[in-house]
C-alpha positions in Angstrom: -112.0 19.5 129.7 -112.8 22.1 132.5 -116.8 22.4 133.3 -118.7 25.6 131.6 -117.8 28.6 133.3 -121.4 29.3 134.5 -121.4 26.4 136.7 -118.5 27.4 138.9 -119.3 31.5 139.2 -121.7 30.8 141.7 -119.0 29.4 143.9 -117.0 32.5 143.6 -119.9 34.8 144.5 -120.6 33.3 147.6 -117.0 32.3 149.0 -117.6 28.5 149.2 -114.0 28.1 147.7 -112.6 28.7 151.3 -113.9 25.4 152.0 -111.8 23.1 149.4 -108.4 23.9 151.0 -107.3 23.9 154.6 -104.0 24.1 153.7 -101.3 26.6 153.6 -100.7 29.1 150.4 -98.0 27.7 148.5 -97.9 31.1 146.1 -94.1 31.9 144.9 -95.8 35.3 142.9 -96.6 38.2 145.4 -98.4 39.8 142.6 -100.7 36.6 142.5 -101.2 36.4 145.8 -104.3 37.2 147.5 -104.6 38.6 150.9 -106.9 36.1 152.8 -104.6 32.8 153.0 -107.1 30.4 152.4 -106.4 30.9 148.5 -103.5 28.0 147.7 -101.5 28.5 144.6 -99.7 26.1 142.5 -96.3 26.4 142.3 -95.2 27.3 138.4 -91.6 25.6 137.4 -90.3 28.9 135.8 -90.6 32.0 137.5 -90.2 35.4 135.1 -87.5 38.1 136.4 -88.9 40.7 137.9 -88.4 42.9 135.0 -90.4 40.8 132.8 -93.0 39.5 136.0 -96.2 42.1 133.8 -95.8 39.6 131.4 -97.0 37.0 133.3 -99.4 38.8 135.5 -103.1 38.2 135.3 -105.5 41.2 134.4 -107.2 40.8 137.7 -106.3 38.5 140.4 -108.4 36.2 142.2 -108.7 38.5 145.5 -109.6 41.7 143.5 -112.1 39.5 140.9 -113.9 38.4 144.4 -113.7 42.0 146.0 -115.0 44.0 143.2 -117.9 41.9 143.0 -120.0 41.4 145.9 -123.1 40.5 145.9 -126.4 40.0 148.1 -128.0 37.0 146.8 -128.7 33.2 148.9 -126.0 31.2 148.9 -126.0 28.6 145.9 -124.5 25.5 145.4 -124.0 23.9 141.8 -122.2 21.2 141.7 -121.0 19.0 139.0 -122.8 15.7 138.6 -121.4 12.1 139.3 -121.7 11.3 135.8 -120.3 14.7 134.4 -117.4 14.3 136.9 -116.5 11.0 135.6 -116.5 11.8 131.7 -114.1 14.7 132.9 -111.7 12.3 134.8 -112.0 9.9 132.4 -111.7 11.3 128.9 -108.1 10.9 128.8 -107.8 7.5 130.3 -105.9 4.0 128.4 -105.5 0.5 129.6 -103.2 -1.7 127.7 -103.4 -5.7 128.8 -100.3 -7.7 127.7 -100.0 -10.8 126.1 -98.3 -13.7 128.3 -96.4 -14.1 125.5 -95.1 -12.1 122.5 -92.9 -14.0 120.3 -89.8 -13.3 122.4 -90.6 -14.3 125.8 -92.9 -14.3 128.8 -93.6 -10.9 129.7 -93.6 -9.6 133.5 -95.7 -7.2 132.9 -99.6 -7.6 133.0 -100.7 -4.3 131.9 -100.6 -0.7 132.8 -103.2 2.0 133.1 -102.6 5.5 132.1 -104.7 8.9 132.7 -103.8 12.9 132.4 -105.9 15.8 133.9 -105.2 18.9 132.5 -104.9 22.2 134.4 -102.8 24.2 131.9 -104.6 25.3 128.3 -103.6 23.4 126.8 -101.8 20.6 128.7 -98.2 20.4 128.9 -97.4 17.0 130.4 -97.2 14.1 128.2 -97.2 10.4 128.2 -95.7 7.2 126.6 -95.8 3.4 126.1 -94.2 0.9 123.5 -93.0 -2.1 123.0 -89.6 -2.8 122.2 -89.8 -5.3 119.0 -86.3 -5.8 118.0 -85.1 -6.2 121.8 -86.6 -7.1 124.6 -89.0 -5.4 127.0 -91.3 -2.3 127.0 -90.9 1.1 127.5 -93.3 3.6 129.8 -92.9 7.2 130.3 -94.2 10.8 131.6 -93.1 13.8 130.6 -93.8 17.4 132.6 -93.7 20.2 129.8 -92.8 23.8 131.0 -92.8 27.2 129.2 -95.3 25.2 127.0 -96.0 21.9 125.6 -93.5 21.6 122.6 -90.6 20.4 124.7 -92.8 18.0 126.0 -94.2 16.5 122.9 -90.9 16.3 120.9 -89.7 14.3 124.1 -92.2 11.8 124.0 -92.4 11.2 120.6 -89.1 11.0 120.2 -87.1 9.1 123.2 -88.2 5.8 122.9 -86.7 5.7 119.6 -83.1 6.5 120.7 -83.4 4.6 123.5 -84.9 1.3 121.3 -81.9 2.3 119.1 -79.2 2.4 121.9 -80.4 -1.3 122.8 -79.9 -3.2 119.3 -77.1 -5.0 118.7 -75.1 -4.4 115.5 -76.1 -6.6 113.2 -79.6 -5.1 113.7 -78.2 -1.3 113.1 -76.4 -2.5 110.3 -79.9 -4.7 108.5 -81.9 -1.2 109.0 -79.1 1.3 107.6 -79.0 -1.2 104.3 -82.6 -1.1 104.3 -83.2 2.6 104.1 -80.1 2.7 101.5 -81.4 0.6 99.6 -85.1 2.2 100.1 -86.9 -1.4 101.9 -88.9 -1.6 104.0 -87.6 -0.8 107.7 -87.6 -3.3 110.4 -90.5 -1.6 113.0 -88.4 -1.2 116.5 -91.7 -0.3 118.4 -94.9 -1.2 119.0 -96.9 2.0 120.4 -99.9 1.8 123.2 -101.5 5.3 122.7 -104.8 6.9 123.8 -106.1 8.5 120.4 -105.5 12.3 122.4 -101.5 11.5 122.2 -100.8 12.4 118.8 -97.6 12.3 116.7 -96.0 15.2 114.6 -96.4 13.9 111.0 -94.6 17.7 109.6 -91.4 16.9 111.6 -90.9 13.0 111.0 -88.9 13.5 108.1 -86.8 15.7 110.3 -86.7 14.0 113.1 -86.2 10.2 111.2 -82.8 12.0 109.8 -81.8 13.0 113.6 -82.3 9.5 114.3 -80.8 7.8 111.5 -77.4 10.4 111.8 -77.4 8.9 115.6 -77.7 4.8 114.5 -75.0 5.8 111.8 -72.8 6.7 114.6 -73.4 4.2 116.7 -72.6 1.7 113.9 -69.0 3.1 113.1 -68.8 3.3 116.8 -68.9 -0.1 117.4 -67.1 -2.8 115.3 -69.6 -5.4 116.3 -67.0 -7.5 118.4 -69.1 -7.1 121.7 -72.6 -8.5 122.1 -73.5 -7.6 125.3 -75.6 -4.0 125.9 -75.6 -2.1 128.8 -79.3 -0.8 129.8 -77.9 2.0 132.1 -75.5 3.2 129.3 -78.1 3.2 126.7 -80.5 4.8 128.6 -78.2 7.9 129.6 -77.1 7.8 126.0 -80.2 8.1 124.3 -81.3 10.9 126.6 -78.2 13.1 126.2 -78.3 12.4 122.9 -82.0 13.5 122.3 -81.4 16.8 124.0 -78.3 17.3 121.9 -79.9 16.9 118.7 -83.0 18.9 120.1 -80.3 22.2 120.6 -78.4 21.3 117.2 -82.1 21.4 115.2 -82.6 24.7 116.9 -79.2 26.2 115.7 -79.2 25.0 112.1 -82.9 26.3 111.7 -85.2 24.2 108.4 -86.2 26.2 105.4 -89.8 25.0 106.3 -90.8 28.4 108.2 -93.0 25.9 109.8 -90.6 23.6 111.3 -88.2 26.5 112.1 -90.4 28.3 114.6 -91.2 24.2 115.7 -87.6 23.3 116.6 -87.0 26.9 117.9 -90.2 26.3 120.0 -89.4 22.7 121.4 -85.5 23.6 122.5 -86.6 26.8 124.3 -89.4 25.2 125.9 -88.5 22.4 128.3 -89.8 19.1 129.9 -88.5 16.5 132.5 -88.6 12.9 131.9 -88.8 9.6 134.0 -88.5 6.4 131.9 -89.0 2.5 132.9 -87.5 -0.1 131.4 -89.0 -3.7 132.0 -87.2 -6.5 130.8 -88.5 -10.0 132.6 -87.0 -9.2 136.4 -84.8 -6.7 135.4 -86.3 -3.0 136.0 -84.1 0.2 135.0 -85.7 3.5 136.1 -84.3 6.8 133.8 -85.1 10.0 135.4 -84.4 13.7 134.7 -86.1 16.0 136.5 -88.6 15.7 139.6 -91.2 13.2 138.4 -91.5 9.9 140.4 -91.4 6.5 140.4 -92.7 4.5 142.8 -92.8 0.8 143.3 -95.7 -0.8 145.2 -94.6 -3.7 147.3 -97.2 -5.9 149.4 -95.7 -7.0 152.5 -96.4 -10.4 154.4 -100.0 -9.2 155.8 -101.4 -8.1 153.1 -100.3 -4.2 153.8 -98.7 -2.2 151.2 -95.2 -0.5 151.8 -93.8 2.0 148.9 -90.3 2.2 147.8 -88.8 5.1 145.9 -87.0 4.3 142.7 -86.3 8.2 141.6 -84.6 11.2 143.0 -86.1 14.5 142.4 -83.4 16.7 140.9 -84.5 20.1 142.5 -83.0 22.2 145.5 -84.5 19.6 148.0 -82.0 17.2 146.6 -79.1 18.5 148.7 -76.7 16.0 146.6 -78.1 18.1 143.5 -77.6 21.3 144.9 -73.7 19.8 146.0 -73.5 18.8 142.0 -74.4 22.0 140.6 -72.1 24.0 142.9 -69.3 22.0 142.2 -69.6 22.6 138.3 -68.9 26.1 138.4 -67.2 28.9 140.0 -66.7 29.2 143.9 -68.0 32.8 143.5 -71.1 32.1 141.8 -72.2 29.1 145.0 -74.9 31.9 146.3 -76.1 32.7 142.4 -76.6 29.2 140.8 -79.1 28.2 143.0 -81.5 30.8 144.6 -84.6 31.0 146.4 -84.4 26.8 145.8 -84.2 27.5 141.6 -81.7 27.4 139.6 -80.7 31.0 139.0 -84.1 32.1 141.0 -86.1 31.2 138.3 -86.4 27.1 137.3 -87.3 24.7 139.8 -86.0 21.3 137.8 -82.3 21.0 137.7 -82.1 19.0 134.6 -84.4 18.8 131.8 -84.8 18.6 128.0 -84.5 21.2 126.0 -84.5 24.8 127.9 -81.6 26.3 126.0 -82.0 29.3 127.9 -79.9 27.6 130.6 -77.5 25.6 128.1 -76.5 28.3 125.0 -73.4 31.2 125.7 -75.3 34.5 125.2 -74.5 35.1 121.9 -75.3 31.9 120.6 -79.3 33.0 121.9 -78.7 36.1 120.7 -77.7 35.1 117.3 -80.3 32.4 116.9 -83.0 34.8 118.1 -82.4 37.7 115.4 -82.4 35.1 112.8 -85.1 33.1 113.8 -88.8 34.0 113.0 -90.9 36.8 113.8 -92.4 35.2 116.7 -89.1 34.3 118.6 -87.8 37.8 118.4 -90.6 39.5 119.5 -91.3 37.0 122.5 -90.1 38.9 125.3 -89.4 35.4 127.3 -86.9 34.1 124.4 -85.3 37.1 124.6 -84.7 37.2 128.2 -81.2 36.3 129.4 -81.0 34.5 133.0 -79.8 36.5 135.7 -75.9 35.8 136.8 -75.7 33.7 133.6 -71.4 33.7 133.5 -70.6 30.0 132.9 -73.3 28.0 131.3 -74.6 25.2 130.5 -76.3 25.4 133.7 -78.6 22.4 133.1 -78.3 19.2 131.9 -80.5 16.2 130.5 -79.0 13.6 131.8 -80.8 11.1 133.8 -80.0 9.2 136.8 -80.5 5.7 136.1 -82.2 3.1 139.3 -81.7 -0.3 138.2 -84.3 -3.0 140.3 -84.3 -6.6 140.5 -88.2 -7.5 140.5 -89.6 -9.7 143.4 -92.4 -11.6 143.2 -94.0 -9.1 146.3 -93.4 -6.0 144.1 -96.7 -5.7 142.5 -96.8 -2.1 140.6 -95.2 0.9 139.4 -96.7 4.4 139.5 -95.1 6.8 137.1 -96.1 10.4 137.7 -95.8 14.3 137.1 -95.1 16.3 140.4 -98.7 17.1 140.0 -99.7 13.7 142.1 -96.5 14.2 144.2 -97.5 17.7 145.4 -100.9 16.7 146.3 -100.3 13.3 147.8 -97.9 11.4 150.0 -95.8 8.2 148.4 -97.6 5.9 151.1 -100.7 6.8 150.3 -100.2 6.6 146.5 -99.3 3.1 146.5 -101.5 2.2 149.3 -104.4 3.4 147.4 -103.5 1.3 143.6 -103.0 -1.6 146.1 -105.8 -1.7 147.4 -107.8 -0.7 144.1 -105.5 -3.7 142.1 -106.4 -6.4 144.8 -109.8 -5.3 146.2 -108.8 -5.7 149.4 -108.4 -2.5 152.0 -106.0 -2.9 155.4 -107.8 -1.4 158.0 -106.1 1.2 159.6 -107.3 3.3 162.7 -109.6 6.6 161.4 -106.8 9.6 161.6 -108.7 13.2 162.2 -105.2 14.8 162.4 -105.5 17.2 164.9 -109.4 18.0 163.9 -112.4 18.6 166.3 -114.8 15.5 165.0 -118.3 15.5 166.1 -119.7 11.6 166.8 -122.1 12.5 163.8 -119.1 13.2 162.0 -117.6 10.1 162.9 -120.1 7.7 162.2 -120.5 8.8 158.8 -117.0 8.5 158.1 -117.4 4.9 159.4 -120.0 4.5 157.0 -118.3 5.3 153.9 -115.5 3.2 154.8 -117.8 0.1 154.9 -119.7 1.7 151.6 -116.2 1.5 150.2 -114.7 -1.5 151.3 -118.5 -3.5 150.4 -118.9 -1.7 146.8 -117.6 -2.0 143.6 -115.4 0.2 142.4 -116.9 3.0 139.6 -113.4 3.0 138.2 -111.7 0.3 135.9 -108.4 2.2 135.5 -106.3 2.2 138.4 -104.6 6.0 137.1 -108.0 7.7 136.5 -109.1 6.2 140.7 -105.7 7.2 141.8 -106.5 10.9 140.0 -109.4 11.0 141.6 -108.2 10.3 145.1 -105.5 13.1 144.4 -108.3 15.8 143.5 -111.1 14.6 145.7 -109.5 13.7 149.2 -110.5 15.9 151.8 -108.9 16.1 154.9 -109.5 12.2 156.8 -108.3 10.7 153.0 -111.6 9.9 151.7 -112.9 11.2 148.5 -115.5 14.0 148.6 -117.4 14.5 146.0 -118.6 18.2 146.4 -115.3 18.9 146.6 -113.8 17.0 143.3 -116.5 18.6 142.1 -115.5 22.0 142.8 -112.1 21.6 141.6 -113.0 19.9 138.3 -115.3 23.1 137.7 -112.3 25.6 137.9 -112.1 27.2 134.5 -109.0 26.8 132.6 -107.3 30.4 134.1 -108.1 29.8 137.4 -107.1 25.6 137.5 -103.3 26.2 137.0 -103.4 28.3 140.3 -104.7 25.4 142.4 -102.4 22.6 140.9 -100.6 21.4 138.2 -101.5 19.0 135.2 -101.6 15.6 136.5 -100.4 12.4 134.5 -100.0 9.0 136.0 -98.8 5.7 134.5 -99.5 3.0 136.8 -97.6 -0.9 135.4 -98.5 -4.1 136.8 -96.3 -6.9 137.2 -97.3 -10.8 136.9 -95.7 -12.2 140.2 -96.1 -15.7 139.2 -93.6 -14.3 135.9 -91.4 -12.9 138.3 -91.3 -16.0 140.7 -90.7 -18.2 137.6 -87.6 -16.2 137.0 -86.3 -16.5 140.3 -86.8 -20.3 140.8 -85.0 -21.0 137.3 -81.8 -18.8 138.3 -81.5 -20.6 142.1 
């Protein structure tokens, strides 16, 4: 939760914001823009039309609040606390520690470490863990929310169940179909690992248990039960289709709840991206839609730490995505479907959940609109049709699947919103969790990149590198240290404290302008698991 308001003003009156970033503006809104370039600006996933941009406009931007307030005073400085800025970085963080063994077989995994830092009001990423009880393995996930957080949390209460279910075999479908006709008790199909903050939708179970059970139905008169063997990568891209499918289908039918109506309307206009992990003993299968990461953190020979991308962002830098999406619709929209690096100028993922703006004909939205609620058909955003919108869908849930045979050098896995990626560099990322999971730093030569560095300057960077490398670390979550890194680095990669404080004492309306929510899953594997699996299959 952002600091009180009072404490950051200060900061604004005297200009010592110009100080947090060196970088360049990264502002996509002219109208948010403010003159000097020292102000950076996140950039949001969906951009409004033009037509509709007053919608999204602040009352006063951040260049006019400064300039129509000036004021003769001495320069201040208020500055969070250590302790306040850790019970802000750390309210949202969970640790889960596996058992060696649960039942089935020895796990790989150790544990993982989770963490979220909000800069939207409320947050609209989302995160999720479970273990798979009926099968093998364990599920983690994020999940980056856009055009609010309903999308977002549908998604990740909902996906590891269709994915769970796409994995049992068909005796098991069949044992949990007789059991809820003959109104027993269910077989559980996951175990959840949840921070108390990640809540669950107890109005919409009923609806969403029905969605579920209509999809296990299927499956069951799908197959006759003659094949045993299940394919991860097919029930993964399964599962997330099907999700999205039923998502739009809830949307169109509407519930005589008024409650749940405006809900379903809410989560399939709305939209979030997803990247998924599947850990089964050596056997690692990556799900992604979207442009979250995952990373894996591999520990070469001498001890330094070497990252290696499991994910490909789906987004206009993804040249093979940009390729895709031309080739799925007419030659004369090419210079339409993808413009300035968004699909149809305005969304910056090219697949996602839910966003049925970018999937339904026009009168389909138009029809669901004027008989929806109220609050759909006066939103001005729900009612807004895409421009160039001739062929749709346009987007598309589903994932692209990375499958990875473990090694007993592959230590972690980072899972993360483009809120860490934007801010810092894959090699750093894992080079920082290494170094935090094995206490242990690899020297590298001090970098100043460019910067005039005073030999005063100098010695006390030497200084806190020994501090560092000779202390203990204040975090015991390897997300909520990596978070911190991500915030607090200033420009020679060290962590400053004035200025993590500064940017945790944004207030909620100006925090979205300087970066993104930030979530962060970070697994560890047990390499002496993973080297018993290898020795037993040479």
């Amino acid at each position: 939760m952002p600091a009180p308001t009072q404490l950051f003003f200060p900061l604004i009156r005297n200009c010592e914001l110009s100080r947090i970033y060196g970088t360049a503006c990264y502002c996509h809104h002219k109208h948010l823009c403010c003159s000097p370039p020292y102000i950076p600006q996140s950039r949001p996933r969906y951009t409004p039309h033009p037509a509709y941009a007053t919608f999204y406009r602040p009352k006063e931007s951040w260049w006019q609040y400064t300039q129509g307030r000036r004021y003769a005073s001495t320069p201040q400085k208020f500055y969070l606390t250590p302790p306040q800025v850790n019970s802000i970085l750390k309210a949202n963080e969970y640790s889960f520690k596996v058992p060696e063994f649960d039942g089935k077989n020895i796990s790989s995994v150790l544990g993982f470490d989770s963490n979220q830092l909000p800069a939207n009001a409320p947050i609209e990423d989302r995160r999720s863990a479970a273990t798979c009880l009926q099968t093998r393995g364990m599920l983690l996930g994020v999940f980056d929310g856009h055009a609010g957080c309903a999308c977002s949390q549908a998604v990740s209460e909902r996906l590891f169940y269709y994915i769970a279910v796409s994995l049992l075999p068909h005796e098991t479908l069949l044992e949990i179909e007789n059991a809820v006709e003959s109104g027993r008790a269910l077989l559980p199909i996951l175990q959840w690992h949840k921070h108390p903050n990640d809540y669950f939708s107890k109005e919409a179970s009923k609806l969403y248990f029905n969605s579920l059970r209509t999809y296990w139905q299927e499956l069951i008169d799908l197959n006759t039960g003659e094949s045993t063997d299940i394919d991860v990568k097919e029930a993964l891209i399964n599962a997330f289709k099907r999700l999205d499918n039923d998502i739009s289908l809830e949307a169109q039918v509407g519930d005589p709840n008024s409650f749940l109506n405006y809900l379903v309307l809410r989560v399939a206009f709305s939209g979030a991206t997803a990247c998924v992990a599947h850990v089964d003993g050596v056997d690692l299968h990556v799900a992604n839609t979207g442009d979250s990461r995952a990373m894996l953190g591999v520990q070469e020979e001498d001890g330094s730490w070497s990252a290696v991308t499991l994910s490909n962002d789906h987004n206009a830098q993804n040249e093979r995505e940009v390729e895709r999406l031309k080739l799925e619709h007419p030659k004369n929209e090419a210079k339409s479907v993808v413009k300035q690096d968004r699909l149809l100028g305005l969304l910056m993922p090219f697949r996602a959940f839910g966003d049925v703006k970018f999937k339904w004909s026009i009168d389909l939205q138009k029809r669901v609109i004027e008989s929806g609620p109220d609050q759909l058909n006066d939103n001005e955003y729900t009612k807004f049709i895409p421009p160039n919108y001739y062929t749709p869908p346009y987007l598309t849930a589903e994932p692209e699947v990375t499958y990875h045979r473990l090694r007993p050098q592959d230590k972690f896995l980072v899972l993360a919103t483009d809120g860490l990626w934007e801010t810092m560099h894959r090699q750093d990322v894992v080079r920082i969790v290494g170094e935090y999971l094995t206490g242990m730093h690899h020297q590298q030569p001090i970098a100043v990149g460019g910067y005039k560095v005073t030999l005063g300057q100098m010695h006390g960077l030497l200084t806190e590198r020994r501090a560092k490398m000779s202390s203990v670390f204040e975090d015991q979550n390897a997300a909520t240290h990596l978070i911190r890194h991500a915030v607090g680095n200033n420009e020679f990669g060290a962590v400053d404290h004035e200025r993590l404080s500064k940017m945790l004492s944004l207030p909620e309306e100006l925090a979205r302008m300087y970066r993104d929510d930030i979530t962060i899953i970070v697994v560890q594997f047990n390499s002496h698991v993973v080297g018993a699996y290898q020795n037993q299959e040479q």
